[in-house]
RODO-2510 file (C-alpha; in nm, 4 decimals, decimal comma):
residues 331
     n   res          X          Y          Z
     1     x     1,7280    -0,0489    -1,8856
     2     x     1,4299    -0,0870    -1,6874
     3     x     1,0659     0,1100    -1,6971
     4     x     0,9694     0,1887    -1,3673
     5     x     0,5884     0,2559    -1,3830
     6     x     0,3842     0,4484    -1,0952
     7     x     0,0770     0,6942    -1,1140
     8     x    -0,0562     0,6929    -0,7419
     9     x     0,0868     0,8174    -0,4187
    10     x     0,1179     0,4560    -0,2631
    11     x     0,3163     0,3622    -0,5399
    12     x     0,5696     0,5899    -0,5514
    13     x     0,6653     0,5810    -0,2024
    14     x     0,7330     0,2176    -0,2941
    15     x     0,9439     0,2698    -0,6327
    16     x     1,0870     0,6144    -0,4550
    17     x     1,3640     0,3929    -0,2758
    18     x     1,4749     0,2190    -0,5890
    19     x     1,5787     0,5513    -0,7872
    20     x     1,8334     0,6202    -0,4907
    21     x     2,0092     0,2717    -0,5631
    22     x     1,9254     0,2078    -0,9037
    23     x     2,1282     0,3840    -1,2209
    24     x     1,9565     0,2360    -1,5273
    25     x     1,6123     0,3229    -1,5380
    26     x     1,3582     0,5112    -1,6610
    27     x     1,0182     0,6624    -1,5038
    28     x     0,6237     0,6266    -1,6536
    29     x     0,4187     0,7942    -1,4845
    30     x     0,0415     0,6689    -1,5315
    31     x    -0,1622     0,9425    -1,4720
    32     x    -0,3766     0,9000    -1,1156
    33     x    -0,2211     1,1502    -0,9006
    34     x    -0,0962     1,4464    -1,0794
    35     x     0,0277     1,6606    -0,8009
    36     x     0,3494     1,4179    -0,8146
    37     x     0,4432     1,5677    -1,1480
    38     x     0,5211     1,8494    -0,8826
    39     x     0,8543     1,7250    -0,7645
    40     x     0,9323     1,3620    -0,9825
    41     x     1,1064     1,4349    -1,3296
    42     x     0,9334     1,1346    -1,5603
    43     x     1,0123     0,9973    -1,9262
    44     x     0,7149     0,9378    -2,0192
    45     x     0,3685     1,0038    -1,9011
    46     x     0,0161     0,8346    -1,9892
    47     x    -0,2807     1,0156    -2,0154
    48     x    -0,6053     0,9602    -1,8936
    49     x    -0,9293     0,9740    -2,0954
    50     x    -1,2765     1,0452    -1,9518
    51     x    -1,4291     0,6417    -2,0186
    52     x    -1,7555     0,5575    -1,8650
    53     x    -1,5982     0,3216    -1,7200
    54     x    -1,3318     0,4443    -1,4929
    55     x    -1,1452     0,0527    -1,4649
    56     x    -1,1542    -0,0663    -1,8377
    57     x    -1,0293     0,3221    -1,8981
    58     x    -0,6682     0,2762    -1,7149
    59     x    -0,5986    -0,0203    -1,8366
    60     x    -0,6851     0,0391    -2,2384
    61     x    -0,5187     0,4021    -2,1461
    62     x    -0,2115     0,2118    -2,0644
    63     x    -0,2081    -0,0556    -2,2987
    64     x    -0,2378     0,1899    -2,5949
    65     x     0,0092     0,4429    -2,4508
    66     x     0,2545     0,2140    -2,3544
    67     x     0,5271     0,3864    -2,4563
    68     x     0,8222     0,2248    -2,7251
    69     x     1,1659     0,2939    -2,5354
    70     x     1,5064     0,1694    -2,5109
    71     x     1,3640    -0,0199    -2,2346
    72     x     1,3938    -0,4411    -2,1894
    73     x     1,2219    -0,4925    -1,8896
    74     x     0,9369    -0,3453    -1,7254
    75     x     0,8855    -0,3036    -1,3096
    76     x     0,5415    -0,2653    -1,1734
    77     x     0,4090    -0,2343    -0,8314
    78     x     0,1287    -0,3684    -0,6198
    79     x    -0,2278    -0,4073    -0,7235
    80     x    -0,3840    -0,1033    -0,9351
    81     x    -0,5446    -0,1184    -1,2275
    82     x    -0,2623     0,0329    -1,4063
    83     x    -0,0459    -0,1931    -1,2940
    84     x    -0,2071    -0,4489    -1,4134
    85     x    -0,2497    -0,2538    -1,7732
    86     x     0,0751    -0,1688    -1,7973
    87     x     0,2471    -0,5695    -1,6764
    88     x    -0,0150    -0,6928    -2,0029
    89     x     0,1247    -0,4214    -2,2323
    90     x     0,4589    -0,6106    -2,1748
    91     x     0,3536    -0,9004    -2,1936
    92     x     0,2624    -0,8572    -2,5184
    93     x     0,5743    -0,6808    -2,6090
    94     x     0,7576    -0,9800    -2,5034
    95     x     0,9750    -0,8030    -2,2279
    96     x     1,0991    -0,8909    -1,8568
    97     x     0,8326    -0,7707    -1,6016
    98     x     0,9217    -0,7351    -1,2361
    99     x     0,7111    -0,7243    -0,9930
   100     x     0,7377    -0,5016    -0,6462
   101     x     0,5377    -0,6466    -0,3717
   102     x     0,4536    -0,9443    -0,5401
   103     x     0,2365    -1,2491    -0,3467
   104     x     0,0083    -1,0137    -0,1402
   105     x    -0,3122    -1,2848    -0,1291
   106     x    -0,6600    -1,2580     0,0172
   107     x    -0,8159    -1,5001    -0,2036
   108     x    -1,1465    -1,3259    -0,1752
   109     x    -1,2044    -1,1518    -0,5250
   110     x    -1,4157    -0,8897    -0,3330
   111     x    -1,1818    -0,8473    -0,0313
   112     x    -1,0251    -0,6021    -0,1960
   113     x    -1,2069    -0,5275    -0,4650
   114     x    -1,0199    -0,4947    -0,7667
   115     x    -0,7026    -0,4974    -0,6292
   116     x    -0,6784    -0,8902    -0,5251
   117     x    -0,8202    -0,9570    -0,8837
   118     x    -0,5039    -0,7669    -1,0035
   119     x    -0,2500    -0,8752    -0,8265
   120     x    -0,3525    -1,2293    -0,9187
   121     x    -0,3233    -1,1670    -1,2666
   122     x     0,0349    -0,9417    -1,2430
   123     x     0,1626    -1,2375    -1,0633
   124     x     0,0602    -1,4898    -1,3707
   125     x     0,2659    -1,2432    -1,6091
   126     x     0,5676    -1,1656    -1,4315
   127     x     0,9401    -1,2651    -1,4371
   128     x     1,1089    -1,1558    -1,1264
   129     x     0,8947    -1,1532    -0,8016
   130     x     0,9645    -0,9299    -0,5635
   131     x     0,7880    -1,0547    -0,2118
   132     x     0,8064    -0,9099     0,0844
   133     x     0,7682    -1,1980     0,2626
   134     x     0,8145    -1,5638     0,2889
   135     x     0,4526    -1,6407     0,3360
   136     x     0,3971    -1,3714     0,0344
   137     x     0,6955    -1,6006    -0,1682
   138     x     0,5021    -1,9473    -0,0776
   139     x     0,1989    -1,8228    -0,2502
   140     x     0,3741    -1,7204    -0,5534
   141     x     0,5065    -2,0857    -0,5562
   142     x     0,2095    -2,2863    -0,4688
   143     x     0,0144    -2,1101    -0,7398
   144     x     0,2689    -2,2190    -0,9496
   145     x     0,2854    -1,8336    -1,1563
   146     x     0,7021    -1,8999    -1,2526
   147     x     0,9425    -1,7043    -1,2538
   148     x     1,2342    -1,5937    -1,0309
   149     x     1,1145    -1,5524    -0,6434
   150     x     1,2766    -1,3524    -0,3714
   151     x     1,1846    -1,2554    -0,0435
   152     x     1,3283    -0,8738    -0,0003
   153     x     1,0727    -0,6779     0,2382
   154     x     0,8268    -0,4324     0,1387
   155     x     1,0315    -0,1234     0,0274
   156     x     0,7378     0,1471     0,1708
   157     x     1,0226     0,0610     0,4751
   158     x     1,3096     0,2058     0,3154
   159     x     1,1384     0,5422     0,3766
   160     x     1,0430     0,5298     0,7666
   161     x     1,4364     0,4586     0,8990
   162     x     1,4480     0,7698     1,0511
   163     x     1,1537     0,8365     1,2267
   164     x     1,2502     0,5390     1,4308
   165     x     1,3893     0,7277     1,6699
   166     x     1,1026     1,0087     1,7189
   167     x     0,8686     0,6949     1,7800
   168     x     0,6731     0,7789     2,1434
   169     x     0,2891     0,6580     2,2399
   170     x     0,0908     0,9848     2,2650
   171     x    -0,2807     1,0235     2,3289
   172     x    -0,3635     1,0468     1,9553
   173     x    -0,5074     0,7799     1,7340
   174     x    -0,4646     0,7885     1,3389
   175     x    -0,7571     0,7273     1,2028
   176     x    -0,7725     0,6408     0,8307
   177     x    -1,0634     0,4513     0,6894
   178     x    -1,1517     0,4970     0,2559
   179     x    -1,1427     0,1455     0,0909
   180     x    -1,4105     0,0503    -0,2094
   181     x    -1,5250    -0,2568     0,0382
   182     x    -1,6481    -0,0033     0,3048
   183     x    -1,8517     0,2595     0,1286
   184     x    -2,1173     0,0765     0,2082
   185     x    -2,0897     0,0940     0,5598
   186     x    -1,8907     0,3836     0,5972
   187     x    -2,1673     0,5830     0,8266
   188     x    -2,1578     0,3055     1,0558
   189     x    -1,7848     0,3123     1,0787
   190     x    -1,7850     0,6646     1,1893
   191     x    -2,0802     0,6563     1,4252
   192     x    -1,8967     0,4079     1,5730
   193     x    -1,5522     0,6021     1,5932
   194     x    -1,8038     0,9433     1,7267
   195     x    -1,9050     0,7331     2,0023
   196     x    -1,5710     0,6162     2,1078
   197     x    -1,4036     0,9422     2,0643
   198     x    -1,6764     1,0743     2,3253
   199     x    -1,6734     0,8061     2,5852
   200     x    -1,2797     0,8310     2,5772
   201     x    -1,2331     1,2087     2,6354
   202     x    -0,8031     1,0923     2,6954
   203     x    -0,7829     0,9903     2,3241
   204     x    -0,7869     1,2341     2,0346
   205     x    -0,8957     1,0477     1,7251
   206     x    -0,7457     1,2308     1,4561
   207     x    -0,9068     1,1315     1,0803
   208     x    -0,7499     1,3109     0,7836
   209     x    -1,0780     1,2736     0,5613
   210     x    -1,0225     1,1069     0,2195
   211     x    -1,1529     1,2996    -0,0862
   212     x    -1,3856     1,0698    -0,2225
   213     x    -1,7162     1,1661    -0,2228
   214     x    -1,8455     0,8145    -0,0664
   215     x    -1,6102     0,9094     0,2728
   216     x    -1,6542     1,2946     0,2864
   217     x    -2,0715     1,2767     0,2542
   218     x    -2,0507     1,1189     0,6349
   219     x    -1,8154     1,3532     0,7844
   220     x    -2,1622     1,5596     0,9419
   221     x    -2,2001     1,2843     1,2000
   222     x    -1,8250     1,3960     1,3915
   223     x    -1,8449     1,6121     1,6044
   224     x    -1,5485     1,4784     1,8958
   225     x    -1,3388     1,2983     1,6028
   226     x    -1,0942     1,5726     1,4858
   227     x    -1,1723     1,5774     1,1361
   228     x    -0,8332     1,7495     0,9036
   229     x    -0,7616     1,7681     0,5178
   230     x    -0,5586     1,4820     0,3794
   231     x    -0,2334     1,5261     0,5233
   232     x     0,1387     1,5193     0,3314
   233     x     0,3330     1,2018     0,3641
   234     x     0,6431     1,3206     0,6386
   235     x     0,2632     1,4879     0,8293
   236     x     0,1165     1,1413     0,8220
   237     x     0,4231     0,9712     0,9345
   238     x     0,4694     1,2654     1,2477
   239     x     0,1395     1,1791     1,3501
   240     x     0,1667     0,8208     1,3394
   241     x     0,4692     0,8144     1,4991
   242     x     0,3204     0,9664     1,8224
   243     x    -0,0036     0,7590     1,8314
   244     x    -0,1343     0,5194     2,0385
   245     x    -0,2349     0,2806     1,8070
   246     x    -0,4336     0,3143     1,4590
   247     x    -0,7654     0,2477     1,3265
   248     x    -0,7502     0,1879     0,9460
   249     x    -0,8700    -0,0014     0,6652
   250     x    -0,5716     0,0777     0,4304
   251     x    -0,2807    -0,1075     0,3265
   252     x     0,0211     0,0690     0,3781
   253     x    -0,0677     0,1852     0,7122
   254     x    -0,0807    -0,1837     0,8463
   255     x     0,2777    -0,1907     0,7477
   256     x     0,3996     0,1356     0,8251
   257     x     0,2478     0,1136     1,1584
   258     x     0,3885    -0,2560     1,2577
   259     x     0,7177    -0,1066     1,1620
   260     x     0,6681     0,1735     1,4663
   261     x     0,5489    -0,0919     1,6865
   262     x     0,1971     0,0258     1,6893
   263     x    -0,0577    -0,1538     1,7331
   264     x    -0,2951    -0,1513     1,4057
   265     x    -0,7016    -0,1787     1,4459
   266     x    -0,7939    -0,2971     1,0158
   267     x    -1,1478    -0,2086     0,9440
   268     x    -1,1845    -0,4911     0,6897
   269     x    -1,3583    -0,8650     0,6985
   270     x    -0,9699    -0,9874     0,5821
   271     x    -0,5906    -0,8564     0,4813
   272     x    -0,3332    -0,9496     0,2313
   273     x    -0,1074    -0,8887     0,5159
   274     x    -0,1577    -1,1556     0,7993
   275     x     0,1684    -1,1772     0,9128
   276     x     0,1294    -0,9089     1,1674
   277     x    -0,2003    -1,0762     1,3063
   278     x     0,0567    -1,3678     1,4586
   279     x     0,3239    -1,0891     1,5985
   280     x    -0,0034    -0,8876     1,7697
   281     x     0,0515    -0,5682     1,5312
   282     x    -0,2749    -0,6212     1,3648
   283     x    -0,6155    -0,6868     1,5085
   284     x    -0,8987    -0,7540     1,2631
   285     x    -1,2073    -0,5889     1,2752
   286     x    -1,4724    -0,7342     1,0193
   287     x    -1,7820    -0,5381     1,1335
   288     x    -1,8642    -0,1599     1,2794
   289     x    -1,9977    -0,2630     1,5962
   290     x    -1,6794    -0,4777     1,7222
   291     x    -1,4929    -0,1494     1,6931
   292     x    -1,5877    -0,0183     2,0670
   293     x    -1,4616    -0,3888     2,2363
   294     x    -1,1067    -0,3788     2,0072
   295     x    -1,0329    -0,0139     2,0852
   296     x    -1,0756    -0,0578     2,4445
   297     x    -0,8528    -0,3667     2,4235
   298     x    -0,6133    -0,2126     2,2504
   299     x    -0,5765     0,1200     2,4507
   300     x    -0,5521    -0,1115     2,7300
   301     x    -0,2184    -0,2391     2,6431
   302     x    -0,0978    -0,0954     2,3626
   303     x     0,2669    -0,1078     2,3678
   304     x     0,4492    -0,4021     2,1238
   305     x     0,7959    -0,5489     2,1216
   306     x     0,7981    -0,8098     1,8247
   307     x     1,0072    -0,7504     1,5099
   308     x     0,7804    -0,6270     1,2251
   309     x     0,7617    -0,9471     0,9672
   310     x     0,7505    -0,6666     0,6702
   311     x     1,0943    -0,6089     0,6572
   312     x     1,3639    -0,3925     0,8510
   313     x     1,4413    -0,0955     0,5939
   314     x     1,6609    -0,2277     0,3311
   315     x     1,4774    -0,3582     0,0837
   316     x     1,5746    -0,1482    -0,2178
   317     x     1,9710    -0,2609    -0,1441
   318     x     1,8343    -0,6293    -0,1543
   319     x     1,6990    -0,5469    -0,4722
   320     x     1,9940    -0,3779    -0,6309
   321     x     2,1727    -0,6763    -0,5416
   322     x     1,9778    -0,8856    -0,6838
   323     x     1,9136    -0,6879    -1,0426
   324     x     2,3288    -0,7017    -1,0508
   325     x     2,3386    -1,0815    -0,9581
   326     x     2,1172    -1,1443    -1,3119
   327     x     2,3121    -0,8832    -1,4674
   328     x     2,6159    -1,1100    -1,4029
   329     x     2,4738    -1,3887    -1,5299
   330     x     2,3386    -1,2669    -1,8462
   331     x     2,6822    -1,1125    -1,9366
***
């Protein structure tokens, strides 16, 4: 039996296509992002306290709610804090940890901040490595963590098969920018995006505004940026699937887009997620004012034919396969 943990959105469209393969598991739910409860059944749920400090909270929340099932292994995913809390409460429990998207690497502590911190330490803990790709499976081995190591694409994938086929390159752009690592500079960003969106009257720039108070305390300086609430997943993916390209700082979205062949502008100094930089999917942006130069690059020629290197759709089946191959063994 395997615990299959998730609290945030990101992470369960990433377990999501296990449970449709999978027959032997059962779901913890950590608490982040309660609307989920809405429409995912769970076995057990953690609850989170009101700490001062928001980080140590989640992870002492987990460790100390971890619940005691009929569970012997223990699958977490990606790079959250209670992730992280809930691959050390099995640690300590002594049972099998698998980890989902295992190998991601910046090697720049801040660059995500806390997230490559965490996804150091998962990796250090875990059993079963889940990569979703061979450069993410090399690090894994030159750092030496053990464990099993497969390459099986990232499973956020699984989810996008059939929007293939509505794929077209409007005149919109998905914008999308939130991360810790911008706050800072998050004005600049979006002065930068205004004065694009006016000298390019043929684009739309379309920017569902993140919640957090850091992002929406800029949102007075748009005024030709189309500024809309947060949108629902299957929204998000109809819009991406008829932009141009994207302008983003997140994670998924480098992914999700390279897997529609469009071409992703990343707001950050550095990603976890180079491959895409070599196939022409991604193009790095480390500061504000390089934005204007990229974009007009971009919308230049924004059309891509190369394979996405994040995987082709199937990843959950590889996985399945593989959970059956060590059940095999160990019977």
């Amino acid at each position: 039996m395997i615990l299959i943990c998730f609290g945030t959105r990101p992470e369960w469209l990433k377990v999501k296509p296990l449970l449709k393969v999978l027959d032997n598991y059962q779901l913890l739910f950590t608490g982040q992002h309660e609307d989920l409860l809405k429409s995912v059944e769970v076995d057990y749920r953690i609850t989170m306290g009101d700490h001062s400090n928001r980080l140590d909270g989640i992870i002492s929340d987990c460790m100390i709610q971890f619940p005691e099932g009929g569970f012997d292994s223990v699958l977490v995913q990606g790079d959250t804090a209670s992730a992280f809390g809930c691959a050390l409460a099995a640690f300590n429990r002594k049972l099998k940890i698998y980890y989902l998207e295992s190998g991601l690497r910046t090697y720049q502590l801040d660059h995500p901040y806390p997230e490559e911190g965490y996804r150091q330490m998962i990796c250090r803990l875990a059993d079963k490595h889940f990569c979703p790709t061979e450069l993410a499976a090399r690090n894994v081995e030159e750092e030496k963590c053990g464990g099993t190591i497969d390459v099986v694409g990232n499973t956020v994938l699984d989810n996008l098969v059939h929007y293939r086929d509505k794929c077209s390159y409007g005149d919109q752009v998905l914008v999308t920018l939130h991360r810790r690592e911008n706050h800072h500079l998050m004005r600049e960003w979006f002065l930068q995006l205004e004065d694009i969106a006016r000298w390019n009257p043929n684009l739309e720039l379309i920017i569902p505004l993140h919640p957090n108070p850091n992002v929406q305390k800029h949102k007075d300086v748009f005024r030709y940026v189309k500024v809309v609430d947060p949108l629902e997943y299957p929204d998000l993916l109809n819009l991406l699937v008829k932009s141009k390209f994207v302008i983003t700082d997140s994670g998924g979205l480098q992914e999700e887009g390279s897997f529609f062949n469009k071409k992703v502008i990343v707001c950050r100094e550095c990603t976890e997620r180079p491959e895409a930089i070599a196939t022409g999917h991604l193009h790095m942006c480390s500061k504000p004012e390089l934005l204007k130069d990229i974009v007009t690059s971009v919308n230049r020629n924004p059309i891509i034919t190369q394979p996405c290197p994040y995987g082709d759709g199937n990843s959950a089946t590889r996985i399945k396969d593989l959970l059956w191959q060590k059940k095999k063994i160990e019977s």
